[in-house]
C-alpha positions as CSV (number, residue, x, y, z in Angstrom):
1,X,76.2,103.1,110.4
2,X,73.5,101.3,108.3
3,X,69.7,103.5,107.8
4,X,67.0,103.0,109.8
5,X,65.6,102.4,107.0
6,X,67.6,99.0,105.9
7,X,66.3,97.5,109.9
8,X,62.7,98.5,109.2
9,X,62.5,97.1,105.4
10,X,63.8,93.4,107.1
11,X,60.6,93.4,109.0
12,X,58.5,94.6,106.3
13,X,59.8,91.7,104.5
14,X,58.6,89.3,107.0
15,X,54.8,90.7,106.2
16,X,55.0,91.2,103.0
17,X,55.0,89.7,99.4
18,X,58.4,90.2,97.7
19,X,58.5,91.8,94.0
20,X,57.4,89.4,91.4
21,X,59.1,86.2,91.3
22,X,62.6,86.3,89.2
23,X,61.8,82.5,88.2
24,X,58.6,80.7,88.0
25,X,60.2,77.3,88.2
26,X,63.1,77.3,86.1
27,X,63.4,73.2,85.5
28,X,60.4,71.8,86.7
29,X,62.6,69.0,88.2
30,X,64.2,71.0,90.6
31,X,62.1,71.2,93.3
32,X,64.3,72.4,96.3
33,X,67.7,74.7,96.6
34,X,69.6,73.4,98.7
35,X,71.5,76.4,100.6
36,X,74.7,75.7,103.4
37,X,75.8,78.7,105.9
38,X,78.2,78.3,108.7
39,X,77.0,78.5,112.0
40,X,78.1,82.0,112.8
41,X,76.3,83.7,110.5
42,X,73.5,85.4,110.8
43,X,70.9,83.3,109.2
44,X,72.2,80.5,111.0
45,X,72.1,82.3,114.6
46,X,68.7,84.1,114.6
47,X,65.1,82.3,113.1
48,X,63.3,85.6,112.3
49,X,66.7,86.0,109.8
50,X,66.9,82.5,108.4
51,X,62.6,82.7,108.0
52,X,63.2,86.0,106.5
53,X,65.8,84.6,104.0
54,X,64.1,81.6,102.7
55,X,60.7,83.4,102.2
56,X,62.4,85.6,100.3
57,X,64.5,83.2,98.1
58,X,61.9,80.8,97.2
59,X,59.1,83.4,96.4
60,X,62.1,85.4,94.1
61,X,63.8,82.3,92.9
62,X,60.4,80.1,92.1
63,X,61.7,77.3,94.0
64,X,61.6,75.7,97.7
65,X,64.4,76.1,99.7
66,X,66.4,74.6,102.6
67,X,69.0,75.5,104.4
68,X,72.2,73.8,106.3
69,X,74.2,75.1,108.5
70,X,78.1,73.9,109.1
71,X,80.3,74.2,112.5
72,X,83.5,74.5,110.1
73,X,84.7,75.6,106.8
74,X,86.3,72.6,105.9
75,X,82.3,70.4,106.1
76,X,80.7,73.0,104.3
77,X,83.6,72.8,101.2
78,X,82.5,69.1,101.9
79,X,79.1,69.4,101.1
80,X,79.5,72.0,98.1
81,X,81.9,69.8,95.9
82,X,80.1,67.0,97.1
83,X,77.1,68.2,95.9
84,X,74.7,67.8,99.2
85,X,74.1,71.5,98.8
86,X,73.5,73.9,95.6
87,X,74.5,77.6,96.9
88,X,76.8,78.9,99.7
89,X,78.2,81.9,101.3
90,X,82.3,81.3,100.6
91,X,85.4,82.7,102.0
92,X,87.4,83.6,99.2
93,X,89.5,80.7,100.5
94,X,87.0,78.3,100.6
95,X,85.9,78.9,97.5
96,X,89.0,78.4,96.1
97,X,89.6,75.5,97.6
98,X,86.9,74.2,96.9
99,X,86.6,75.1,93.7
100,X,90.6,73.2,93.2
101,X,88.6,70.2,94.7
102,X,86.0,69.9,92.1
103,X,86.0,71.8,89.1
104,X,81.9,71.9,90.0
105,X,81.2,75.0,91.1
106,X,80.5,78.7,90.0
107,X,81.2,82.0,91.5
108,X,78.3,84.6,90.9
109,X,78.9,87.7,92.7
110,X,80.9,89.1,95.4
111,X,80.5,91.5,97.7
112,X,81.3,95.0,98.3
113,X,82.3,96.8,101.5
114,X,80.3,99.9,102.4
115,X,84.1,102.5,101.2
116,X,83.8,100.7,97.9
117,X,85.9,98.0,98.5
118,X,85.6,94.7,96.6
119,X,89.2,92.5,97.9
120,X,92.6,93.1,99.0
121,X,96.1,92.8,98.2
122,X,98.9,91.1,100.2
123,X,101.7,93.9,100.7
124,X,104.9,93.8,101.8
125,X,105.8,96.9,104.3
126,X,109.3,98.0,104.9
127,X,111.0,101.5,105.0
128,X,111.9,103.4,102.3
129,X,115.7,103.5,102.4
130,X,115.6,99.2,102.1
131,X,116.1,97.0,99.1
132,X,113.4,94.0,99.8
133,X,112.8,92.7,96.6
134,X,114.4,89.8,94.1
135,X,117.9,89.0,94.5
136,X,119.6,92.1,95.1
137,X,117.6,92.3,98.7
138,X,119.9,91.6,101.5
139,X,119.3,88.2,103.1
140,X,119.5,89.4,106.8
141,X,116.0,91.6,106.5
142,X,114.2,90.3,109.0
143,X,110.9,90.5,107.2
144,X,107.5,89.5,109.9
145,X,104.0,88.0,109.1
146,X,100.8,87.8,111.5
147,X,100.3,83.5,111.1
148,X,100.7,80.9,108.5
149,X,96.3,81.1,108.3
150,X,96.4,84.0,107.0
151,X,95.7,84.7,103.4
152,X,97.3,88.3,103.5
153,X,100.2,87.7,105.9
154,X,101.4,84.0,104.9
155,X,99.8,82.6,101.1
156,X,100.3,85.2,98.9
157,X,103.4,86.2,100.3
158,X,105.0,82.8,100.2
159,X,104.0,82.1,96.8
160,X,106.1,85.4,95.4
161,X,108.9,84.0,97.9
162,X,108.7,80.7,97.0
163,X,108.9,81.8,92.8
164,X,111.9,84.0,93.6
165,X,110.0,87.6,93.1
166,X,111.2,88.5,96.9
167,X,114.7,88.3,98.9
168,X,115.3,85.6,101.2
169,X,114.3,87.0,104.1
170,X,114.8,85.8,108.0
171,X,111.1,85.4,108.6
172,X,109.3,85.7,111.7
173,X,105.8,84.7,112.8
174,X,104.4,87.3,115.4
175,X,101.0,86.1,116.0
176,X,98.7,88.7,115.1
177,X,98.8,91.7,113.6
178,X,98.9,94.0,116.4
179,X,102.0,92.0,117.6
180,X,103.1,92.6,114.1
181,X,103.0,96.4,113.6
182,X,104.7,96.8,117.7
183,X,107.4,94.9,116.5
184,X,108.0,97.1,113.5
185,X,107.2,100.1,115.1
186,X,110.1,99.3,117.9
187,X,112.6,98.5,115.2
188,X,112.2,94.6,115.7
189,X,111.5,94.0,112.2
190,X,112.6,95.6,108.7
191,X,109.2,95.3,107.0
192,X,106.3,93.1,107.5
193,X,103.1,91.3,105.4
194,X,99.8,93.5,105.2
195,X,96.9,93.7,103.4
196,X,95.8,97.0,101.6
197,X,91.7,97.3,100.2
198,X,91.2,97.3,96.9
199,X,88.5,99.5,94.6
200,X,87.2,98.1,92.1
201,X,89.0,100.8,89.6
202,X,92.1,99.3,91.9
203,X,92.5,103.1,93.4
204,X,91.8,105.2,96.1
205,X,93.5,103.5,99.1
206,X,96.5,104.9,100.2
207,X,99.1,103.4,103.2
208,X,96.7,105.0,105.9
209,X,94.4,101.9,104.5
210,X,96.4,99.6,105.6
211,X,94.9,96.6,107.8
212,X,91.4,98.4,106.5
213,X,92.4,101.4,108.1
214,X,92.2,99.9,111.9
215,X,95.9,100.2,112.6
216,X,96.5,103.7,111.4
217,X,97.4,105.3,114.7
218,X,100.2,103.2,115.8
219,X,101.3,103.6,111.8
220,X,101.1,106.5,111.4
221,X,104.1,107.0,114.5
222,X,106.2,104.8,111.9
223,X,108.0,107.1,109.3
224,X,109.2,106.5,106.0
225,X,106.3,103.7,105.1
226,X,106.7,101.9,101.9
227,X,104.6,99.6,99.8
228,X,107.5,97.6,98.0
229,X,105.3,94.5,96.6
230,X,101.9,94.0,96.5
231,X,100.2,90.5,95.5
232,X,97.3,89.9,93.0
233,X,94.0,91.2,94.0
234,X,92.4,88.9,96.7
235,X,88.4,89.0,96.2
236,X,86.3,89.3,99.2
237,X,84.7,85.4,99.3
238,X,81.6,85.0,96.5
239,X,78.5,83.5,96.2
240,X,78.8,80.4,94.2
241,X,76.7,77.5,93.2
242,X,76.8,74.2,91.8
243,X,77.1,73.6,88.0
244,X,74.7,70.8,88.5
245,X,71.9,73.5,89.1
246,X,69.9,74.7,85.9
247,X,71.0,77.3,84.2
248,X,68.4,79.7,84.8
249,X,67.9,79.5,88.4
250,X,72.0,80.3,87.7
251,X,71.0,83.7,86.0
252,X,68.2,84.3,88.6
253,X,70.1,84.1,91.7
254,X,73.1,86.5,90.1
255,X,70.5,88.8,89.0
256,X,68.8,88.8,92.7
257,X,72.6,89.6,93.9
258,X,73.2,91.7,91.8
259,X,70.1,93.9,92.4
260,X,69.8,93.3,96.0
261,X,71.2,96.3,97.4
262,X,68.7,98.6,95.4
263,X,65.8,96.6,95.6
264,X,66.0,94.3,98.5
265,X,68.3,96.4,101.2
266,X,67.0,94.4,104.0
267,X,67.9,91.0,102.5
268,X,71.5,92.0,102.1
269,X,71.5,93.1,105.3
270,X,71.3,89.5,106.7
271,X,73.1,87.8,104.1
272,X,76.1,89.8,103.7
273,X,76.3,91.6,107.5
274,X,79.8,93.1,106.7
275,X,79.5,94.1,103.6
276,X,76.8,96.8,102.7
277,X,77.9,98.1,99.6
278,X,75.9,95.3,97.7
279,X,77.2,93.2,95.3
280,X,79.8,93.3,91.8
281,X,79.6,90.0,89.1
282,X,82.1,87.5,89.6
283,X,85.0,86.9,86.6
284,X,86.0,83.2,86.1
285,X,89.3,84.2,86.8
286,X,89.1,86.0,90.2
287,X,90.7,83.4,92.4
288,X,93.4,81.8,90.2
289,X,95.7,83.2,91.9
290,X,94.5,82.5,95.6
291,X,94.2,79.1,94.1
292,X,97.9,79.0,93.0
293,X,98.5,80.2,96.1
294,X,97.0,77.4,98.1
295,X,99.1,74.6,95.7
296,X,102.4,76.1,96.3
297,X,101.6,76.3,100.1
298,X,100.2,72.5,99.6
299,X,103.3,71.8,98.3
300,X,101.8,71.0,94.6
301,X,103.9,72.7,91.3
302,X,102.5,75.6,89.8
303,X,104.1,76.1,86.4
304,X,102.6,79.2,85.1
305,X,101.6,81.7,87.8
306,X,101.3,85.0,86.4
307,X,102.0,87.8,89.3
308,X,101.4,91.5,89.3
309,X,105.1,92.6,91.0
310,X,105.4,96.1,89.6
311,X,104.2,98.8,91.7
312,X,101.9,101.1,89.8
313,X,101.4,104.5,90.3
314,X,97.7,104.5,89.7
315,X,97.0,102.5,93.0
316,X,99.0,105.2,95.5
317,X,96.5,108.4,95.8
């Protein structure tokens, strides 16, 4: 549960002058930042938190700014590679497509959940006594996943299928992941596609984890649990902007991220709701594989896609 403290410092920022301006006008042509936000999130459902957020950002930032809100994903990627907005709030999907669209924009942080986390990993479940993996795996398994949306349960895993690294498995589409884990837990279903949290040392979660740890009941009455892939680290979605923005507003807005959980708690509390943990720099690298993963499921070649398939002791407690 988040401090008092956190609820009360949103207010005071409502009535109160922000720490000294990060940039006093960083290109004196750039007048406005342009900002987009889907229509579920907080900034874009409640004015006291979308007042709160641009008073904030344009007294820190040295600019004006305005803000967009989108009913879908797919308009707000739209308006990013287009170039109709600056800055945005991504999925990690979105980003990366996006980011496959254009070539125009830059991720600057991402966020970190409360326990530490900072992404996910794809994982395949199955019991202990089974061979699932590369050719030797027997072609019968019948191997579920949640949907064919889903990052975790469908594009990761299809991308190691469709390069080889896992058997040829009779797959099955249950729905959700509730459906998922019953069907396992009843003997429906050899293994299954998860997701696992990931630290940013890439240790410390365990199989309890699994599903972020909201599943561990009905798992725990499955015995013999065992993690026999795992995927590339997924990064929880980042902050990203436009390349066409000048490069110090760039460096402003990533040192605002990356400071806002010390210095601004009540800011991150409306911007990043679900993640309270603040925010970790982005690497140029940190969707690559999400984006591979998206081409091969699009049905384009990927000739080099470099995979982590070896299950290292350091990530098992």
């Amino acid at each position: 549960m988040k401090s008092i403290f956190h609820f009360v410092s949103i207010l005071v920022l409502l009535i109160s002058a922000p720490m000294t301006a990060l940039a006093s006008g960083s290109d004196k042509n750039f007048k406005t930042l342009r900002v987009g936000v889907l229509q579920n999130h907080p900034i874009a459902k409640r004015a006291d938190y979308k007042k709160t957020f641009i008073f904030n950002y344009s007294n820190l930032l040295g600019v004006d700014v305005d803000v967009t809100t989108f009913k879908t994903l797919g308009s707000l990627i739209d308006a990013h590679a287009s170039g109709r907005i600056h800055y945005a709030m991504h999925t990690a999907r979105s980003y990366a497509t996006t980011d496959s669209i254009c070539d125009c924009i830059k991720a600057l942080a991402r966020p970190v959940s409360q326990t530490g986390a900072v992404g996910f990993r794809s994982v395949l479940v199955s019991r202990k006594d089974l061979d699932v993996r590369g050719n030797t795996a027997k072609a019968n398994l019948k191997i579920g996943y949640s949907r064919k949306e889903s990052v975790s349960g469908w594009l990761m895993p299809n991308m190691a299928l469709s390069l080889g690294q896992l058997g040829n498995f009779e797959l099955r589409e249950m729905g959700d992941v509730n459906g998922l884990v019953s069907a396992y837990g009843n003997g429906e279903l050899h293994g299954f596609f998860g997701w696992l949290p990931v630290s940013s040392t890439d240790v410390n979660f365990d199989q309890t984890d699994l599903f972020g740890g909201n599943l561990a009941t009905e798992l725990n009455q499955s015995s013999d649990i065992d993690l026999s892939w795992w995927s590339n680290i997924v990064y929880f979605g980042p902050h990203a902007i436009h390349k066409d923005v000048p490069k110090k507003l760039k460096q402003d807005l990533t040192d605002l991220l990356l400071n806002m959980d010390s210095q601004q708690p009540g800011l991150l509390d409306i911007i990043e709701p679900y993640f309270s943990g603040g925010f970790t720099k982005s690497n140029e690298s940190d969707y690559d594989a999400l984006t591979k993963a998206l081409n091969i499921n699009a049905g384009i070649a990927v000739s080099e896609v470099e995979l982590e398939l070896s299950l290292r002791p350091s990530i098992i407690k």
